[in-house]
Z-matrix of the N, CA and C atoms (Angstrom, degrees):
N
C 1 1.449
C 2 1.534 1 110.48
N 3 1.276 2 115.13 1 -37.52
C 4 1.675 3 115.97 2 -176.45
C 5 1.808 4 100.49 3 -66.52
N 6 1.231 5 126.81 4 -57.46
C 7 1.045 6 138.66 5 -175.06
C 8 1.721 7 94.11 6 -41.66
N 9 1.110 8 102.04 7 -79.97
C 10 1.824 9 91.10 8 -166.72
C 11 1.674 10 118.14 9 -55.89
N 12 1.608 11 126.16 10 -31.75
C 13 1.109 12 124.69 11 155.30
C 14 1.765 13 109.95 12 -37.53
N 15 1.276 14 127.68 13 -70.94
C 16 1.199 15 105.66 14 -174.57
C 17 1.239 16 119.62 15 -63.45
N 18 1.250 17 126.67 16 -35.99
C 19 1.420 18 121.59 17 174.71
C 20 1.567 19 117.49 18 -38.85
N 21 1.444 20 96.16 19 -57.93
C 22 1.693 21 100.72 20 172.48
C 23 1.685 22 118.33 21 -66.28
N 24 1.101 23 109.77 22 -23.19
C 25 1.272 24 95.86 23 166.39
C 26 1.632 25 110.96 24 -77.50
N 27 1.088 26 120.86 25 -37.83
C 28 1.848 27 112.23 26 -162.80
C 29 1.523 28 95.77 27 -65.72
N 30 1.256 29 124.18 28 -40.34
C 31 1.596 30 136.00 29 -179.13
C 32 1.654 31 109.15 30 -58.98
N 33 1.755 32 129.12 31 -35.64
C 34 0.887 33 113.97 32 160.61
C 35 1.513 34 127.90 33 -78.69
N 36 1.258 35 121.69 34 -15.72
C 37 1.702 36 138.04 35 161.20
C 38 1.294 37 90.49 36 -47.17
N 39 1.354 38 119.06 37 -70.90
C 40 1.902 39 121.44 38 -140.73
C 41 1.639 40 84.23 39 -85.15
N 42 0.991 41 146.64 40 -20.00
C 43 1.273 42 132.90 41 148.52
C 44 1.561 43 122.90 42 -54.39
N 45 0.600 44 128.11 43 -70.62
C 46 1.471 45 154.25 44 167.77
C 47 1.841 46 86.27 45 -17.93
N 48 1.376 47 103.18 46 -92.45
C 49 1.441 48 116.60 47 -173.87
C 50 1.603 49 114.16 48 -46.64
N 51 1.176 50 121.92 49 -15.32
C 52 1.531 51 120.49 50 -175.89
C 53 1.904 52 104.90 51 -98.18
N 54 1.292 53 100.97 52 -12.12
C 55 1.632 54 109.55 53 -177.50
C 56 1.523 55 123.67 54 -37.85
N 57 1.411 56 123.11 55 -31.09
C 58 1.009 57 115.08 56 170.86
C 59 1.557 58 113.26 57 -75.24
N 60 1.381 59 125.41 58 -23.43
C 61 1.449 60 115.72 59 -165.26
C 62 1.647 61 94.84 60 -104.87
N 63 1.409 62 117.54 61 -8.03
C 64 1.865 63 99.01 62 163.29
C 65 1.181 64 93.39 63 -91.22
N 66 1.233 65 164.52 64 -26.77
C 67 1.226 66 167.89 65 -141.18
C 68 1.759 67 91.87 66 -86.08
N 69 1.308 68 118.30 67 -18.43
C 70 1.926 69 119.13 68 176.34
C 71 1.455 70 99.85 69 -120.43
N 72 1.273 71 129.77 70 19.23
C 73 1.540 72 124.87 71 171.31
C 74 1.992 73 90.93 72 -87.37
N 75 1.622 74 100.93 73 150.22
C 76 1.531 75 92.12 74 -176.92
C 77 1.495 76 102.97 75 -109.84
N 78 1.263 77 100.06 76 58.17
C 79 1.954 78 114.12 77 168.40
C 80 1.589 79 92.71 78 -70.91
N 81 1.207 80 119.75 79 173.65
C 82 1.602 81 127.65 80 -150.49
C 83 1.638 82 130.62 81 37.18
N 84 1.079 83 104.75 82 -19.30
C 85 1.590 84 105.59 83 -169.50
C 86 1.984 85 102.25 84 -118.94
N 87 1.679 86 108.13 85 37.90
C 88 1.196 87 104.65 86 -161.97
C 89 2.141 88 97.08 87 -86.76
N 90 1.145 89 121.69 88 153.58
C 91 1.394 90 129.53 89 155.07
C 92 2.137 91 96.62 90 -24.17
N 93 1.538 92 111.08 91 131.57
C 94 1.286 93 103.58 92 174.77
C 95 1.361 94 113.73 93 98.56
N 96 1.217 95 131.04 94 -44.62
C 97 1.188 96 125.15 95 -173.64
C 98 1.734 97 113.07 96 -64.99
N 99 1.343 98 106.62 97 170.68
C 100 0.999 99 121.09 98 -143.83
C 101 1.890 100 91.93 99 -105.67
N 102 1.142 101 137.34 100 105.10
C 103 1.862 102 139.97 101 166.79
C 104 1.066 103 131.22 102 -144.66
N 105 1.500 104 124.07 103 90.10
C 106 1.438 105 151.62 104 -170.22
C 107 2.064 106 95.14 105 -95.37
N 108 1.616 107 100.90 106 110.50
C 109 1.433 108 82.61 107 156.76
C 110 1.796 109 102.38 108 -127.64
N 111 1.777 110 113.51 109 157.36
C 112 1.465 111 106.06 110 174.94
C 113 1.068 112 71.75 111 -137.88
N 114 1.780 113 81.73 112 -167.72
C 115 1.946 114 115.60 113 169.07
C 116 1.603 115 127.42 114 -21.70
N 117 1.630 116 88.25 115 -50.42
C 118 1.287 117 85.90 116 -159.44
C 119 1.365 118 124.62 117 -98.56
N 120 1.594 119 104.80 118 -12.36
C 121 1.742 120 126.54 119 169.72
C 122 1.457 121 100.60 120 171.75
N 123 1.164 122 120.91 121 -153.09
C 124 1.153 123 153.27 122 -166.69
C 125 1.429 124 128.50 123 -152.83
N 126 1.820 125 106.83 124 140.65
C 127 1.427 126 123.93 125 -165.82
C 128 1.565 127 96.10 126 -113.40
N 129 1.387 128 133.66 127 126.42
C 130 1.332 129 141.88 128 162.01
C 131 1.549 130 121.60 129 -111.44
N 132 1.107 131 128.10 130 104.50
C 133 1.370 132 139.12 131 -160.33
C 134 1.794 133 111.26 132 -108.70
N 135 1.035 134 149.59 133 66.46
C 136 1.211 135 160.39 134 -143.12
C 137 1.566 136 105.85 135 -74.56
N 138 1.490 137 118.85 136 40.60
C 139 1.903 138 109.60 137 -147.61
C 140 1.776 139 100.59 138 -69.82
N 141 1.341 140 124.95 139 -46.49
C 142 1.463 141 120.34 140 179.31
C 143 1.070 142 108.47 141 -53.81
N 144 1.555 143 119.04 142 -51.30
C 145 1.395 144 109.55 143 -166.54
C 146 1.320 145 133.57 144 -34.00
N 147 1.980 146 82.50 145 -62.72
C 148 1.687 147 90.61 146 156.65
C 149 0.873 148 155.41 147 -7.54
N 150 1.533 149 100.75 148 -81.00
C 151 1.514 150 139.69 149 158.38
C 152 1.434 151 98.45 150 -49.49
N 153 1.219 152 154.96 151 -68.72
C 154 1.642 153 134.87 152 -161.44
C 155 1.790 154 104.11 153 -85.35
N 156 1.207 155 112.13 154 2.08
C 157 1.683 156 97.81 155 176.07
C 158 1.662 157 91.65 156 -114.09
N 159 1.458 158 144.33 157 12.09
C 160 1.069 159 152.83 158 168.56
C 161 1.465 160 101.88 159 -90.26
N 162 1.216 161 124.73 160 -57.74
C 163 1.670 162 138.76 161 -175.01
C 164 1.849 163 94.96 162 -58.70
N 165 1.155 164 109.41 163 -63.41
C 166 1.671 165 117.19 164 177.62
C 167 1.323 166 115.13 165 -32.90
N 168 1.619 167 109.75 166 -63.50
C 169 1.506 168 131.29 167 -170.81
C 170 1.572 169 89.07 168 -59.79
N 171 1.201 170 114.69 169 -53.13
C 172 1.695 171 103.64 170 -167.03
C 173 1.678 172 118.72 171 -65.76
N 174 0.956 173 101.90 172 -22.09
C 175 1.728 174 105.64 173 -170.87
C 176 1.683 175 76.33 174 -93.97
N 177 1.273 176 163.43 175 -54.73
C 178 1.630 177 126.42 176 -149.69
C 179 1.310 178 86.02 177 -68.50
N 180 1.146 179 129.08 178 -40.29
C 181 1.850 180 123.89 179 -156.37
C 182 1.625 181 94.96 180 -63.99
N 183 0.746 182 124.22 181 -81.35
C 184 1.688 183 143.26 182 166.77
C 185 1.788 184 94.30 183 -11.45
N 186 1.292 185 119.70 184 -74.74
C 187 1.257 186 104.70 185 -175.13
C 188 1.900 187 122.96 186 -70.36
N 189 1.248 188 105.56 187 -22.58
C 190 1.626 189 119.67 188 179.41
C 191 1.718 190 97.16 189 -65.99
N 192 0.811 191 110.31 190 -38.48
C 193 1.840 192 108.79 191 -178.71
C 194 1.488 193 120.25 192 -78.81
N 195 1.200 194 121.98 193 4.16
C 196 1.630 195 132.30 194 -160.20
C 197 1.341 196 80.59 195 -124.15
């Protein structure tokens, strides 16, 4: 349990510190996604995104275990 606590923490650091340059990746605004705006507000539905940071997440896991 300690082991993966730090892991997840150093991963939210090196996140953290890289924020300005994902902050210009065009995750949310990909072809597919989901953006309804009217009167009264707006619905934002991110469905690819998902889907390609789901596919991502699965292949580091996939390769971290081999």
């Amino acid at each position: 349990m300690q082991r993966i606590l730090i892991v997840v923490g150093l991963a939210l650091v090196a996140i953290g510190l890289a924020w300005p340059w994902l902050g210009k990746l065009p995750l949310g605004r990909l072809p597919g996604d989901i953006h309804i705006v009217r009167e009264g507000g707006s619905f934002h539905f991110p469905i690819v995104t998902c889907l390609v940071i789901s596919v991502l997440v699965s292949l580091l896991i996939w390769l971290f275990r081999r």
